[in-house]
MARSEDREN-393263 format. One line per 8 residues: number of its first residue (from 1); their letters; for each residue y, z, x of C-alpha. Coordinates in nm, 2 decimals. Each point is the difference from the previous one (the first is absolute). Layout:
# MARSEDREN-393263
NUM> a> Y/Z/X; ...
***
This chain:
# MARSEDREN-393263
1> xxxxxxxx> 0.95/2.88/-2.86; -0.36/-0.14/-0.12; -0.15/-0.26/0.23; -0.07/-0.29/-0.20; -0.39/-0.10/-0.01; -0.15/-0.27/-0.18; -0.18/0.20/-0.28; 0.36/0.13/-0.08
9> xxxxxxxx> 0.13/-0.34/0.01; -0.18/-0.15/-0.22; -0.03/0.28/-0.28; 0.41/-0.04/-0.02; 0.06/-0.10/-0.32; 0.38/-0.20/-0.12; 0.24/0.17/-0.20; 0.29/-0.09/-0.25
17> xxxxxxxx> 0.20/0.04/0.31; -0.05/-0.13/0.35; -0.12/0.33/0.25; -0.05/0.06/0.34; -0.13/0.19/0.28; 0.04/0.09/0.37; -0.23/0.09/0.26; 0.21/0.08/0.28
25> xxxxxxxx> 0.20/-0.17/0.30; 0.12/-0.25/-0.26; -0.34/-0.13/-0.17; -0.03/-0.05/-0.37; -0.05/-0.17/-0.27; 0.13/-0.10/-0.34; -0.19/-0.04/-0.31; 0.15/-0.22/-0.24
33> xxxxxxxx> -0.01/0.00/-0.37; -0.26/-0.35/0.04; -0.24/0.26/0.19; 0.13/-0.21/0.34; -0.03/0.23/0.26; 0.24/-0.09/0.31; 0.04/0.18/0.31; 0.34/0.10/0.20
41> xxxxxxxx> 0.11/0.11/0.28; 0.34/0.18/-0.08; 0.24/0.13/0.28; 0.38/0.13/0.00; 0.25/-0.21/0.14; 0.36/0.13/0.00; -0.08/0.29/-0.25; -0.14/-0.31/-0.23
49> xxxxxxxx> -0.36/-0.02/-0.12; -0.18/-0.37/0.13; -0.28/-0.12/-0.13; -0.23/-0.28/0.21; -0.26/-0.13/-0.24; -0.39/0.01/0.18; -0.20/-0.16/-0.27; -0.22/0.04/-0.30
57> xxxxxxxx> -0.29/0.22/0.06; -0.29/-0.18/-0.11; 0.19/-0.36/0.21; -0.07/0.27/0.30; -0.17/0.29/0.04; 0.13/0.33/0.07; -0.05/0.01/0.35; 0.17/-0.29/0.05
65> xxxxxxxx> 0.29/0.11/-0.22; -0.01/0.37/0.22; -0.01/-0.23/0.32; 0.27/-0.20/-0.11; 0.24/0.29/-0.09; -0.09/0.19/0.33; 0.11/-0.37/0.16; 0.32/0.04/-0.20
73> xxxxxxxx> 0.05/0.39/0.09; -0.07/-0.04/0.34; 0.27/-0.31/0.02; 0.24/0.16/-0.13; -0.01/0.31/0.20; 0.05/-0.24/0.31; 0.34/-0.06/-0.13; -0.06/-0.34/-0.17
81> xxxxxxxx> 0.15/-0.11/-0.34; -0.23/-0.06/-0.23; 0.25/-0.22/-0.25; -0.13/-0.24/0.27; -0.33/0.02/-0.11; -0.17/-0.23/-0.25; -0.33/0.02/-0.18; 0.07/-0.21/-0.34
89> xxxxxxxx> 0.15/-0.31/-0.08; 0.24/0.18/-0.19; 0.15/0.18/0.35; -0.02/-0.33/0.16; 0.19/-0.17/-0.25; 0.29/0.28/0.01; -0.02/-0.03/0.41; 0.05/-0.37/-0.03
97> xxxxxxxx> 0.27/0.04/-0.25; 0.19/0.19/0.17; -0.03/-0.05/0.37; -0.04/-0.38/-0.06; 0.12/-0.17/-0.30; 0.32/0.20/-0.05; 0.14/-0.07/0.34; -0.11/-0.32/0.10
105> xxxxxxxx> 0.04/-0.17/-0.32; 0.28/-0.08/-0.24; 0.05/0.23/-0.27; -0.12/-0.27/-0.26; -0.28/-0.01/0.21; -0.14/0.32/0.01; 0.12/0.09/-0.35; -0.28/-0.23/-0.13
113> xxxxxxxx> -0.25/0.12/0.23; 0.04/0.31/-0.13; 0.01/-0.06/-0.34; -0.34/-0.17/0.10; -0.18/0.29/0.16; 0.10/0.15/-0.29; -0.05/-0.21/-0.27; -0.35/-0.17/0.09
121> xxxxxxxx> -0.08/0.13/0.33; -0.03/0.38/-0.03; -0.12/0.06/-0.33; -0.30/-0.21/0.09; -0.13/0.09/0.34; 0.26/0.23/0.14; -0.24/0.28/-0.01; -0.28/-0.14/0.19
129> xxxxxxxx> -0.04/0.10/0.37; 0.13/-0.22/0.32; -0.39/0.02/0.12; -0.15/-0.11/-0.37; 0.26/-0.31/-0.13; -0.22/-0.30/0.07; 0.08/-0.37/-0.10; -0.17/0.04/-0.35
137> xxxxxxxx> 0.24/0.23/-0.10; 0.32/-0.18/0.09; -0.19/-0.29/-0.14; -0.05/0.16/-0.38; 0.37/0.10/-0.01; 0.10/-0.36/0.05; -0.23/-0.08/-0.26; 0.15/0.19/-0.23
145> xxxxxxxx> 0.34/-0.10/0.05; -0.10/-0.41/-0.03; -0.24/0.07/-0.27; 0.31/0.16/-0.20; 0.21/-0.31/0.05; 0.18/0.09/0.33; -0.13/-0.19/0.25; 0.32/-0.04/0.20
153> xxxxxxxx> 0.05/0.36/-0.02; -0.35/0.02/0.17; 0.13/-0.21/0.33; 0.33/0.26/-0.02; -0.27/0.31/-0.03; -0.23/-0.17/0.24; 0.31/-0.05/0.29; 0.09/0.32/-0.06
161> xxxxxxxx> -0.33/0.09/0.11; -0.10/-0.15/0.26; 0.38/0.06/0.20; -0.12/0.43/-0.11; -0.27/0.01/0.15; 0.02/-0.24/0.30; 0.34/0.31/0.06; -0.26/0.24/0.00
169> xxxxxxxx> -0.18/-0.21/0.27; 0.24/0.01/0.21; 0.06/0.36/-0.03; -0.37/0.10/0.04; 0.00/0.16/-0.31; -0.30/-0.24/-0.11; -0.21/-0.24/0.18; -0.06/-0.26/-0.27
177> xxxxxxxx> 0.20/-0.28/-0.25; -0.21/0.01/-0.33; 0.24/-0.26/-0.11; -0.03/-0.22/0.26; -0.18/-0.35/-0.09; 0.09/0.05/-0.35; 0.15/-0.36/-0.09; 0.30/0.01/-0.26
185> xxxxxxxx> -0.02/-0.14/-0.32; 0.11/-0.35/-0.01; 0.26/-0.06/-0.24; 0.13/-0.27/-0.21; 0.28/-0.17/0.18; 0.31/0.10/-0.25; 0.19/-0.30/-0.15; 0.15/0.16/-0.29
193> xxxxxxxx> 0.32/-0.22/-0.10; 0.19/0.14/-0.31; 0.09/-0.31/-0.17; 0.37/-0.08/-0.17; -0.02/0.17/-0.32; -0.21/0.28/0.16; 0.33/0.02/0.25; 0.27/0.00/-0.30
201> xxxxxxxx> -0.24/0.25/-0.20; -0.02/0.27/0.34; 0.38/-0.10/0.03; 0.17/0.02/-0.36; -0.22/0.13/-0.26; -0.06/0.34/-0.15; -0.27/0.18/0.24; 0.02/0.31/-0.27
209> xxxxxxxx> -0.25/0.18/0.29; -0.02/0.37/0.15; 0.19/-0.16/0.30; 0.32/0.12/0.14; 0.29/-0.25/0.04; 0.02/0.12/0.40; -0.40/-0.16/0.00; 0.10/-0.29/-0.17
217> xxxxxxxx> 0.29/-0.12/0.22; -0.22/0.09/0.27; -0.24/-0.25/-0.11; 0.26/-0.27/-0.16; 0.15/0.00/0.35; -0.32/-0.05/0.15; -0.02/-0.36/-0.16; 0.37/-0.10/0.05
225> xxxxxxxx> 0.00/0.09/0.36; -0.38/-0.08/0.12; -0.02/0.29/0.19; -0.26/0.22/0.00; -0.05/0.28/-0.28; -0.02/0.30/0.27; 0.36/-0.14/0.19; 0.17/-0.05/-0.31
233> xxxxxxxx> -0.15/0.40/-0.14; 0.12/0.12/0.34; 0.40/-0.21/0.04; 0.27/0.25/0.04; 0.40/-0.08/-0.13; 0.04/0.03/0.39; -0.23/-0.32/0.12; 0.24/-0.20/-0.26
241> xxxxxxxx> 0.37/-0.16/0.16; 0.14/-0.24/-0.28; -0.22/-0.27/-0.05; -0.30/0.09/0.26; -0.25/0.27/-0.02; -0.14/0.08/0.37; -0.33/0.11/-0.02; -0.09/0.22/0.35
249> xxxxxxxx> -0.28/-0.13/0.18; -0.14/0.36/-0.06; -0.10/-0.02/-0.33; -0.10/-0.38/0.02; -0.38/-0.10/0.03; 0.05/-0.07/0.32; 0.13/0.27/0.10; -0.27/0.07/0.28
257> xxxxxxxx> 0.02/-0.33/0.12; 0.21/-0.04/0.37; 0.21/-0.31/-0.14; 0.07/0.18/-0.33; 0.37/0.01/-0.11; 0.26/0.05/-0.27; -0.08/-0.23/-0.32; 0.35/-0.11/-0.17
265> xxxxxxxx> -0.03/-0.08/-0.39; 0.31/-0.16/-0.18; 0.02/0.16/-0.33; 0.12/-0.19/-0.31; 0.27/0.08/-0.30; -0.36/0.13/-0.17; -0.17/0.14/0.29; 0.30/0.21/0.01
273> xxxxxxxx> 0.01/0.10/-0.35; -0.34/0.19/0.05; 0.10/0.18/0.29; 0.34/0.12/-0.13; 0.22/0.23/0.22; -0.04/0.32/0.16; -0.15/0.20/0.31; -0.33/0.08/0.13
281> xxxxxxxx> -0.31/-0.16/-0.17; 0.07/-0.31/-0.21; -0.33/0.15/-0.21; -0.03/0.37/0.06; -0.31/-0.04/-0.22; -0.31/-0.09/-0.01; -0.08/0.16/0.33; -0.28/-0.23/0.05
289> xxxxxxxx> -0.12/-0.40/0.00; -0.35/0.11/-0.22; 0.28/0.15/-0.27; 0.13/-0.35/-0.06; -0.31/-0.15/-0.04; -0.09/0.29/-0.24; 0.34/-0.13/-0.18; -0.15/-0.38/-0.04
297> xxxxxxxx> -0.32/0.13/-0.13; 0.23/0.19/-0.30; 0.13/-0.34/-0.04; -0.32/-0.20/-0.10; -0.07/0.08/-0.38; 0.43/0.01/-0.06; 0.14/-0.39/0.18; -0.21/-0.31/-0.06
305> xxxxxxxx> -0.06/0.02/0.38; -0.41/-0.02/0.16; 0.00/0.26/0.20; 0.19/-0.03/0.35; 0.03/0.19/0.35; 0.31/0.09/0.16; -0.05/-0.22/0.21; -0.05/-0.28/-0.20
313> xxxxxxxx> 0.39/0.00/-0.09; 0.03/-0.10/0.39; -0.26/-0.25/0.02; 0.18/-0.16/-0.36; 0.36/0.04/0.18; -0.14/-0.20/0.30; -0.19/-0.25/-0.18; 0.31/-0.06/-0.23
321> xxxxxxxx> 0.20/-0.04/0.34; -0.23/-0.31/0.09; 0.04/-0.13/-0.34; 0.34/-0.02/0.08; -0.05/-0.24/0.31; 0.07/0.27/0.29; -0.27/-0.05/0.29; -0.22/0.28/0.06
329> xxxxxxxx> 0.19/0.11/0.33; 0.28/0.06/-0.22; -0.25/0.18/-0.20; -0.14/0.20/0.27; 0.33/0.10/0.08; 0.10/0.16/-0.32; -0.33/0.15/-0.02; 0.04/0.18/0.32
337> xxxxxxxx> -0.34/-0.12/0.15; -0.02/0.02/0.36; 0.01/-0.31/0.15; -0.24/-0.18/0.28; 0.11/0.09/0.36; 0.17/-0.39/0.14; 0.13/0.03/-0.34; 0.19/0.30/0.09
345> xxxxxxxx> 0.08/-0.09/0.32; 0.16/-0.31/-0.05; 0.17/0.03/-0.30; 0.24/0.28/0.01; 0.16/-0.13/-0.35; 0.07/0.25/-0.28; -0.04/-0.24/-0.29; 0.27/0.26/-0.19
353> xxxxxxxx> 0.12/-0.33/-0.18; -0.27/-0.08/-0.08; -0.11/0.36/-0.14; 0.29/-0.05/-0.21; -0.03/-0.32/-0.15; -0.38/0.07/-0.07; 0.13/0.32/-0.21; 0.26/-0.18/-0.23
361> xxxxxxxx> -0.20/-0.27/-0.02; -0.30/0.28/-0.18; 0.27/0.14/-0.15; 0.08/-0.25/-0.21; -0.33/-0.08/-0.09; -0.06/0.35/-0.12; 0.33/-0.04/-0.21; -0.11/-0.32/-0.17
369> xxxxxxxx> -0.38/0.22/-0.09; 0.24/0.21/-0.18; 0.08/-0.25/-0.21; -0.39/0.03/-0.15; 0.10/0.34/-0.09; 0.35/-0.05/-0.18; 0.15/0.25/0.31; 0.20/-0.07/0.33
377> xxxxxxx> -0.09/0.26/0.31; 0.36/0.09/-0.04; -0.03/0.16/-0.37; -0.35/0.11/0.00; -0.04/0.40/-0.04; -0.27/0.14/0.31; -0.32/0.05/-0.15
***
């Protein structure tokens, strides 16, 4: 095996097709079609090849790459497993995936962490080394995410962050929080209210959109019930018993919360007629909150609707509720919010009349908005 110098090094040339060499005791390095030259330390685990990424000669210099993979040799021949060992942002991300997000989080949770790392995260920076992300970089990613229109997205990619690498604190793996001090973007507050005819259009009329009719009940049942657009996506046929849908305090939003408990939702004549009968998941697809949004944005050029969030439909449901005349404690019941602490303590009541008058009472609203559209809830096909 040749031992690599720098003269060699640098007269490498790319090819079509990414090459490599090896030194010895595990030390190479790659040469990528781009002329990127990366160096490796590569070991067998369990009859598998592994691969620990060093860096990009040129970033370091060879003796520091050899140094490093002599580190990395020597370790392992002590016994230790070097899975556990990071040197990107890329490895550190896939640590706190797995030994973090996926078991201390809901499966909601880390889903869209994931699909973060993924999505915005990795394809930016994931390559850079723990010992070279400074704050500029996180910084410019962030930029580019608000400067697309996103900046919302940028607080979800920025939290995401900042919980990463504050895990790989605690586990030594780095010493530092690039994100940390970083301020999130400060939104608008949201007070999107679909108005009556918006309501009977969303309702009643002809969506003719790439949506399927599963997505649209979803969504339809979002705004009858109030609830929130992730709970009703996730209701089985098993939370439902006649007239009341239970939702577990595990899936709520306040599910991490020590006074968190079961949320009980009276379902009306129409409420019912989207969820229909059967077992298992009331909407066995889409798998995913983001996939109903993607479903509204179909929507915007087909319905003489501005455009609107899932969550909007809530917000419209509960403003529509104080139209009404119900007080906003009968509101917050409905809506499942989690209520101050004497307010718990002292009133033990389960407002399930209540619940149930509120429902008819939008109920029949909704039916007299179907009017506007020469329909009744009870003859109109699912769009």
């Amino acid at each position: 095996m040749k031992r690599f110098t720098d003269t060699w090094l640098r007269n490498l040339k790319p090819k079509e097709k990414l090459y490599e060499y090896r030194e010895g005791d595990g030390f190479s390095v790659r040469i990528q079609p781009s002329g990127t030259k990366t160096f490796y330390y590569i070991y067998a685990d369990a009859g598998k090849k592994q691969r620990v990424r060093i860096g990009e000669y040129g970033a370091m210099s060879l003796l520091e790459a050899r140094e490093k993979a002599a580190s990395l040799h020597s370790t392992r021949k002590s016994g230790t497993d070097l899975k556990l060992n990071c040197s990107t942002i890329a490895e550190l991300a896939e640590r706190y995936l797995k030994e973090h997000s996926q078991t201390k989080n809901t499966p909601r949770v880390y889903k869209e962490a994931k699909r973060i790392m993924e999505k915005d995260i990795l394809p930016k920076i994931g390559m850079i080394e723990l010992d070279k992300i400074k704050r500029q970089h996180i910084y410019d990613l962030l930029k580019q995410i608000i400067d697309r229109g996103a900046p919302i997205q940028s607080n979800s990619i920025l939290k995401v962050l900042k919980k990463m690498f504050n895990f790989g604190i605690e586990r030594g793996i780095t010493e530092i929080n690039p994100a940390h001090k970083i301020n999130e973007q400060q939104g608008n507050e949201k007070t999107r209210v679909l108005s009556d005819k918006e309501i009977a259009s969303f309702l009643y009329g002809p969506m003719k959109a790439r949506t399927t009719e599963g997505t649209m009940r979803c969504l339809k049942l979002t705004l009858i019930t109030g609830q929130r657009p992730g709970e009703c996506l996730n209701m089985l046929h098993e939370e439902i018993d006649g007239d009341w849908w239970t939702i577990p305090k595990e899936k709520t939003k306040n599910q991490k919360r020590a006074q968190a408990t079961d949320h009980r939702v009276f379902l009306s004549p129409f409420a019912k007629e989207m969820i229909g009968s059967g077992s298992g998941p009331v909407f066995p697809s889409p798998t995913g909150v983001s996939a109903l949004g993607t479903a509204l944005r179909r929507l915007r050029n087909r319905i003489d609707i501005a455009p609107f969030a899932p969550h909007d439909l809530r917000r419209t449901a509960a403003t529509n509720i104080a139209e009404l005349g119900y007080s906003q404690d009968v509101i917050d019941r409905i809506l499942g919010h989690m209520l101050p602490k004497i307010a718990r303590t002292y009133n033990r009541y389960s407002y399930d009349k209540e619940k149930q008058q509120v429902m008819l009472a939008w109920e029949e609203k909704l039916k007299t908005l179907s009017i506007q559209m020469g329909s009744t809830p009870g003859t109109e096909p699912l769009r």
